[in-house]
N, C-alpha and C positions, 0 to 999 in steps of 0.2 A: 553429650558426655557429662557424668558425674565425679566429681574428686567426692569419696565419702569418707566419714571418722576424721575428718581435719580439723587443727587446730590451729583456727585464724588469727592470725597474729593483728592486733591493732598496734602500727604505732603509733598514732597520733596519740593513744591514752595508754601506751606502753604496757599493753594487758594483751592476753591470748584465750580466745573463746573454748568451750568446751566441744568435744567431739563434735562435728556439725558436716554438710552436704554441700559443697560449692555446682550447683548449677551452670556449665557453660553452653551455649546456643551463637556460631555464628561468628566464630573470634569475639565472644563477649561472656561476662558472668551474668545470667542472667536472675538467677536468686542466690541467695545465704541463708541455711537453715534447714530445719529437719525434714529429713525425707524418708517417706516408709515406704517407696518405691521398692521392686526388687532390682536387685543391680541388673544390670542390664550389659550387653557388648560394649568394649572400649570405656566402662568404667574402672575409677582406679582407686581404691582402697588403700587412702593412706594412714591405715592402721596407726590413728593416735600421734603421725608427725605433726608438723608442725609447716603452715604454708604462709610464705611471704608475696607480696606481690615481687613481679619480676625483678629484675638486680636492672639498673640502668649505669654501662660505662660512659660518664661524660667525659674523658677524654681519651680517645685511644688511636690506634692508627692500624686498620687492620691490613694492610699491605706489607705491614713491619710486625705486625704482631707475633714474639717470640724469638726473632732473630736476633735480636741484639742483648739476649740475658747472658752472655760471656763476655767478659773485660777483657776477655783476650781473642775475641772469634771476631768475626763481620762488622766490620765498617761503616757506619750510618751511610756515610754517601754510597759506598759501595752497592748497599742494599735497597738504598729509592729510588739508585739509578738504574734497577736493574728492569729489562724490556717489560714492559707494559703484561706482556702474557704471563711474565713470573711471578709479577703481583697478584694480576688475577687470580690465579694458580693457590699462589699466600693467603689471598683473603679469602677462599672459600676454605681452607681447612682455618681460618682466625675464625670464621662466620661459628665451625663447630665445636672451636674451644670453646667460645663467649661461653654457647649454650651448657655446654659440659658443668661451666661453672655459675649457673646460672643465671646469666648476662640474657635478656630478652630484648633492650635494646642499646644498639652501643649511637654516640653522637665521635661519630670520626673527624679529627681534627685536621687530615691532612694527607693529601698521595700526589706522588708524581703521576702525569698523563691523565690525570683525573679517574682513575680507576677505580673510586671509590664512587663514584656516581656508578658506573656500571654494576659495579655489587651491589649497589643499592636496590639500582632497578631490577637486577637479576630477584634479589630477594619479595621483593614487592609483586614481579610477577610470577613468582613460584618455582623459578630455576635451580635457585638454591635455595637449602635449609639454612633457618640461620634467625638470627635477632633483627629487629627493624634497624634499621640505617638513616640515621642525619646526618650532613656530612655537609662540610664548607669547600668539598674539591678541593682545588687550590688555596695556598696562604698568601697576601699580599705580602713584599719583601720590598726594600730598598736595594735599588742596581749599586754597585759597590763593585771595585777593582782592588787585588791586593794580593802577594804572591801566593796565599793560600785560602781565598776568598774563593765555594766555589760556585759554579754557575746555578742557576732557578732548576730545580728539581720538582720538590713537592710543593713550591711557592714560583709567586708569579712575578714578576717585578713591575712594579707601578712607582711614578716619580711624579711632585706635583699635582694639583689640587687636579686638574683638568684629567691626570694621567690617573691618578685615584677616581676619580667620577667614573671615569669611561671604564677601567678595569673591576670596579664594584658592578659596572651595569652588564660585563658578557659574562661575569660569575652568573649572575642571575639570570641571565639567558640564557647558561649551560644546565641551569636548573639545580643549584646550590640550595641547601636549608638554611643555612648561616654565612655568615661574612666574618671572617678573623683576618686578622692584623697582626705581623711580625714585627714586633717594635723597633728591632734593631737586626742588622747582619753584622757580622765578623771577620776578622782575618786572622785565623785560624795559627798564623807563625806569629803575630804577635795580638793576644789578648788587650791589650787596651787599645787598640786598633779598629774601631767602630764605625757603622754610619749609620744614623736612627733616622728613622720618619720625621718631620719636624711637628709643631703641633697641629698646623693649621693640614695635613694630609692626613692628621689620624685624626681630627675632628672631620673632616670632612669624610674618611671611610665610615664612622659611626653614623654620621646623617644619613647618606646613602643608602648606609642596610634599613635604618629604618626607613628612611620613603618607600624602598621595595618592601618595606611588610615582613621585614628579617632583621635577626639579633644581631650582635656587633660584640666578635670575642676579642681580646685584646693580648696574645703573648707577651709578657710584661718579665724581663728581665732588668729591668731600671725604673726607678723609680719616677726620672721625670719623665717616662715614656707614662706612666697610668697619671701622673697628676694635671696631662691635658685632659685626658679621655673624661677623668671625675669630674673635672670643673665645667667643661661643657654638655656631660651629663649626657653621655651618647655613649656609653659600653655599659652591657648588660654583664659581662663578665671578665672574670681577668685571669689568665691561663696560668700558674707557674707564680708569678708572683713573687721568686725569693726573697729580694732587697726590702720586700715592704716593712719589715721590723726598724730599718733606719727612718722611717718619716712616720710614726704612730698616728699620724692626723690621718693619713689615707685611708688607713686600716678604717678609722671611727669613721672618716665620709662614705666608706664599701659599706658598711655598717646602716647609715642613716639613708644611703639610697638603694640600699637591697639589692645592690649589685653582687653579684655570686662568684665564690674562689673557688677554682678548681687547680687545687696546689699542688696534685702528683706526688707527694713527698717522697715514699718510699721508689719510686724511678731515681728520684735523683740525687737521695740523700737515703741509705737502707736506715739509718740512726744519727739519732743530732751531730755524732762525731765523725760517722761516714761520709765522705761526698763517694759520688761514684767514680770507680778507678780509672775507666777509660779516659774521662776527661777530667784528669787532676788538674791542669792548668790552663787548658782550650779555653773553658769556660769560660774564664774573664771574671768568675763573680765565685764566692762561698757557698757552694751549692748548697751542705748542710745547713746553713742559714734559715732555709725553708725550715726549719721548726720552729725556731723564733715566731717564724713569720706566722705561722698557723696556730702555735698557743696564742698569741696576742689577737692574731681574726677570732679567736672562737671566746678568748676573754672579754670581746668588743660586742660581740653577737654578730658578729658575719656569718651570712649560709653558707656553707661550704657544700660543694657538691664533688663525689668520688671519680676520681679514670686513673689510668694504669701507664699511661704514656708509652715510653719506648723500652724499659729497661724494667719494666714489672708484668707480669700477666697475671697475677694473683689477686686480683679486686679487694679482698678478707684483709690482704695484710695493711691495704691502704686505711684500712678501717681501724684494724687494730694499731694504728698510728695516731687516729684522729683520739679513739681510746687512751693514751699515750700521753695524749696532749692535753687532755682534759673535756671530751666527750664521755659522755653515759655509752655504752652500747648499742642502745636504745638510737641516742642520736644519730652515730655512726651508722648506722642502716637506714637514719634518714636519707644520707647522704648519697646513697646510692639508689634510694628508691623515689619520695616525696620529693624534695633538693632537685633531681636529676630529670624530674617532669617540669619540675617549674623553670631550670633552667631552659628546657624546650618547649615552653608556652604549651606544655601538654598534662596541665594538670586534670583536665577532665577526663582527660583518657589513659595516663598513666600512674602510679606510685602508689596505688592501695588496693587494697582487694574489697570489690564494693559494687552491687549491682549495676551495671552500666558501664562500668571499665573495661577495659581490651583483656582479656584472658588470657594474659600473660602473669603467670606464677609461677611459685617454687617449692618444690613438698620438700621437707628435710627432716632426718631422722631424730633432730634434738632441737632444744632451743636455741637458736644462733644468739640471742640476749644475753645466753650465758656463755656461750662458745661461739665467736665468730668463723672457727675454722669448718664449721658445719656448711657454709657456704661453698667448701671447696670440693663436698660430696655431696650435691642435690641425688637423691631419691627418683625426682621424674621433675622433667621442667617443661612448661606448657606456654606455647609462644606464637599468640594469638589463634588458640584452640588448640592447634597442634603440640602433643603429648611426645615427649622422649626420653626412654629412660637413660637415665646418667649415668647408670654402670655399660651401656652400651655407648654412652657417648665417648665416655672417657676409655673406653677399649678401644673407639676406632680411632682417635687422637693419640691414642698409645701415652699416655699419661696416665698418672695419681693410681688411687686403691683400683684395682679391675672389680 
């Protein structure tokens, strides 16, 4: 299969080539450049748009994906507790929005019953359409009692070093990509009501992932929940992040050790003065803060990488956030493409369009550098070889322009 008339977008040198022939062979791009072939069946003329490599969401939850955009609709607990077959159910029409909107692969942060490993495999062995899947199953959690504390859903509960070792070792035997760490749980009737990992269980989840040969995420709603993780120098990421604008030293050590933010903003903060409605006072913390926190990482040179969390499914606006804060455009689509491979140790095979990559792209009708909301109408989205067009995607999701 040929994409011809495309205009390949480089980011790395923020320039777009002229009309030109993407070659794919195999789930892979096999050349770049001119072809006086005659088009052939299953080739796709993309008449002069414009193609990105695939959109990569590093944080999302597709068991949840799209239930929870009403501050007044569905209950978080209500909806990961919901029977294992309902998720499934959920995650294979999430699998068709991803692509709708150009998402080719999403890194899932998180399902109750481990349901997200079976989509995964379903996707890998061709049951369902849909974007590749990493995913860390389960989240580790701290066991905590409290009148509205509630039980282990999408997380697991692990306590002490010995009870951390051995819960990091059946993730990985349930065949998890990642190991993430919930830094603190809650009791929901009163916010400063807490119980956090101490540091010596969240140093020790980070070793862990790395002996298995796996990354170490860190959900980080406290500040001194990430200032073990940095000093011992064992999380490759840190989820959310709000508070970090109170310790600026953090920020510059993310910074100096390449550890990668993936801050959600718009889920949990739609603008600096918004927090989100649902949880005005649950949280415990200044949701909105997260802006703070994100002009200061991008002021520092932190990578930032893009996901859409629980309370966004719009990937573009997360962008036109980081745009907001003082990204280029340019950069902002790092964040979802370049950023979002190397958070998954998958730069050789994901985040640019380039011979030898997985042939996962995106044809769009204009430049997203100038218009990020071009991202929210792909043209045809190709996902590892497999071609879809986007006006059929987003018809059968019943969403956006038909």
């Amino acid at each position: 299969m040929r994409i011809t008339n495309a205009r390949v977008i480089d980011l790395d040198n923020d320039q777009a080539s002229e009309p030109t022939t993407i070659a794919l062979r195999d789930g892979v791009i096999e050349s770049i450049g001119p072809d006086a072939a005659a088009a052939g069946d299953g080739d796709i003329d993309a008449a002069g748009g414009y193609v990105l490599p695939g959109l990569i969401n590093s944080h999302e939850h597709l068991t949840l994906k799209g239930r929870l955009l009403d501050p007044d609709g569905e209950q978080y607990y209500d909806v990961y507790r919901a029977p294992a077959e309902r998720q499934l159910l959920q995650s294979s029409r999430s699998l068709l929005v991803s692509l709708s909107r150009g998402i080719t692969t999403v890194r899932d942060a998180g399902a109750a019953w481990m349901a997200n490993l079976t989509v995964r495999n379903a996707v890998r062995d061709g049951v369902l359409p849909g974007p590749s899947v990493y995913t860390c199953g389960q989240v580790l959690s701290i066991p905590f009692e409290g009148t509205m504390v509630k039980t282990a859903g999408m997380t697991v509960d692990a306590s002490g070093v010995d009870g951390v070792t051995e819960t990091v070792a059946e993730l990985v035997k349930q065949g998890v990509d990642f190991i993430k760490l919930k830094g603190h749980r809650r009791d929901f009737s009163d916010p400063k009501r807490n119980n956090y990992f101490n540091d010596d269980e969240i140093v020790t989840a980070g070793r862990e992932a790395h002996r298995h040969g796996l990354k170490f995420a860190l959900h980080a709603w406290h500040c001194h929940v990430v200032r073990a993780a940095l000093a011992a120098k064992v999380v490759d990421s840190i989820e959310h992040g709000n508070p970090l604008h109170e310790e600026p030293a953090l920020i510059e050590t993310m910074a100096a050790d390449g550890v990668i933010l993936v801050p959600n903003v718009t889920s949990w903060a739609p603008g600096p003065e918004a927090r989100w409605s649902r949880y005005p006072d649950m949280a415990g913390i200044a949701l909105e803060r997260v802006w703070d926190t994100v002009r200061m990482a991008i002021e520092a040179g932190v990578t930032l990488a893009a996901g859409t969390d629980l309370h966004n499914d719009e990937l573009h606006t997360e962008l036109q956030a980081y745009v907001r804060l003082g990204l280029t455009p340019t950069q902002a689509l790092q964040t979802a493409t370049i950023n979002g491979a190397r958070l998954l140790g998958m730069d050789s095979e994901l985040g640019s369009v380039a011979p030898g990559k997985a042939a996962d792209l995106v044809v769009l009708d204009r430049d997203p550098r100038t218009d990020l909301t071009a991202l929210a109408t792909p043209v045809t989205v190709v996902s590892r070889g497999a071609a879809f067009s986007g006006a059929q995607l987003r018809r059968l999701v019943t969403m956006g322009p038909r």
